[in-house]
Phi, psi and omega in degrees: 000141183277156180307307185297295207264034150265321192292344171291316189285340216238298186242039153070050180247131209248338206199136168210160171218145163232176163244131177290170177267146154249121152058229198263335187276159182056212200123173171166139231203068161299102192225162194206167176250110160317324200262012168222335196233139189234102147241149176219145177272130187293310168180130181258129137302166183308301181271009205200131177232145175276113188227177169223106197222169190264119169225088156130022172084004168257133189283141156223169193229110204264112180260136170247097189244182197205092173267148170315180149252079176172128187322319187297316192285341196266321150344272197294344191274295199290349163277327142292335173289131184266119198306160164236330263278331173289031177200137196300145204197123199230143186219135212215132172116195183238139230260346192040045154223201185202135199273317195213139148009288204274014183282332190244133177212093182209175198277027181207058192233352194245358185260212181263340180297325177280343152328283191264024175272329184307273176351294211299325197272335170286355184281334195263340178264357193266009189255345150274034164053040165268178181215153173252145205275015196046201200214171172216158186087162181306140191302317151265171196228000180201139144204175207238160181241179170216128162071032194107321212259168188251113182275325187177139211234156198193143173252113191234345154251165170191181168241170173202154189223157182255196191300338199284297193299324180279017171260302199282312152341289191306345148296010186262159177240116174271154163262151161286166174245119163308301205229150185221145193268013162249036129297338147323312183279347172289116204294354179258004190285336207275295178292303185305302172333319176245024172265301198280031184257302155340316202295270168018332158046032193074016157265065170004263185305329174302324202280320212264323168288331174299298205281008146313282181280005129238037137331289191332276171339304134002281174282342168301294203271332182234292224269353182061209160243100190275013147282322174315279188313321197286307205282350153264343191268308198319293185325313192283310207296320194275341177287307185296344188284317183279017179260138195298324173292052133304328182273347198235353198248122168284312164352289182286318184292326166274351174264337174261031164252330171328291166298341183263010176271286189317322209294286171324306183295335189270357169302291209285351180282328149345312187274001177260286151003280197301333186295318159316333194205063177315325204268000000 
């Protein structure tokens, strides 16, 4: 058995694919539930794996990439990469470059040479007829520290799609949910269930109404909304991130590893959201 598919085994994933690394650099590492998600891999490079998955009951071609940090390896991603454009088509991962000035934040993040790395790479994804899909989440996506401290900081993934997908994405539909399983992770929900459960006194419907309403209740007053809540962790995170003592401040660099903990946790109750209601 391979390292990706023990790490597969280890965080309950039923399917994986990988690309190896030479030696420490590069790699790619794909792992999915079948039994929720129907993909299949198309084809893969050093740098990129192709997949085809059903989303919203539409095929689409999902790229997942890892580009070097070098010019020769950034050179080889974009001449290889295969176009889709007659089918909605998403390119995903991380790119080790940056679309703008404020994607970098270092003592050369202002010069002409970052000029023109910027140009080159919007010139290269728009000549594979992409877009960029904007972002959600904290503003960088990689830094590097020195001595403790955060020297420099960067947005080096994102996504990007072309017109088909972003048609076909923007058309998806959820349904509402009675009960949701990422109310489970809330440590008072387990106990209130089985207080106002209790009430019932063994009377299905009487039972089933105490724990309606103070679910209800419940769910209003302690456990919230959790877009709502993620889109406030975002804001103090992105506040803290754009604060100029920010590179120097201990303070601030330990109050957003708090905030990026609270950030996670409302990630798995999402994916449980999501796990819940796939359409």
């Amino acid at each position: 058995m391979s390292a990706v598919e023990r790490m597969a085994k280890i965080l309950h994933f039923s399917d994986s694919f990988a690309i190896s690394s030479d030696g420490r650099a590069g790699g790619i590492a794909l792992f999915w539930h079948s039994n929720s998600c129907k993909l299949d891999i198309i084809s893969s490079t050093a740098q990129c794996i192709h997949a085809r998955c059903d989303i919203n009951l539409v095929p689409q071609i999902i790229s997942f990439v890892y580009v070097r940090p070098y010019t020769q390896w950034k050179d080889l991603f974009w001449t290889n990469l295969v176009e889709f454009s007659h089918t909605p088509w998403t390119v995903i991962g991380d790119f080790n470059d940056y679309a703008a000035f404020d994607d970098s934040r270092s003592v050369h993040s202002g010069s002409v040479d970052s000029l023109n790395r910027i140009m080159l790479f919007r010139r290269r994804w728009a000549a594979c007829e992409l877009i960029d899909a904007g972002m959600s989440g904290c503003r960088f996506t990689w830094f590097r520290r020195v001595g403790g401290r955060i020297v420099n900081q960067a947005k080096l993934d994102r996504v990007l799609w072309n017109t088909a997908a972003l048609t076909q994405n923007s058309h998806a539909k959820y349904r509402p949910l009675r009960f949701e399983a990422a109310w489970l992770t809330h440590p008072t929900f387990e106990p209130l269930f089985a207080s106002a459960w209790a009430k019932g006194r063994g009377f299905l419907p009487q039972a089933i109404r105490a724990v309606t309403t103070a679910v209800s209740v419940w769910k209003s007053e302690v456990f919230g909304n959790i877009h709502k809540q993620k889109s406030l962790l975002l804001a103090r995170i992105r506040g803290i991130q754009c604060n100029d003592a920010y590179g120097s401040s201990a303070f601030l660099q330990q109050l957003e590893v708090c905030l990026q903990a609270e950030y996670h946790q409302i990630l798995v109750q999402q994916e449980l959201l999501w796990c819940r209601n796939p359409d």
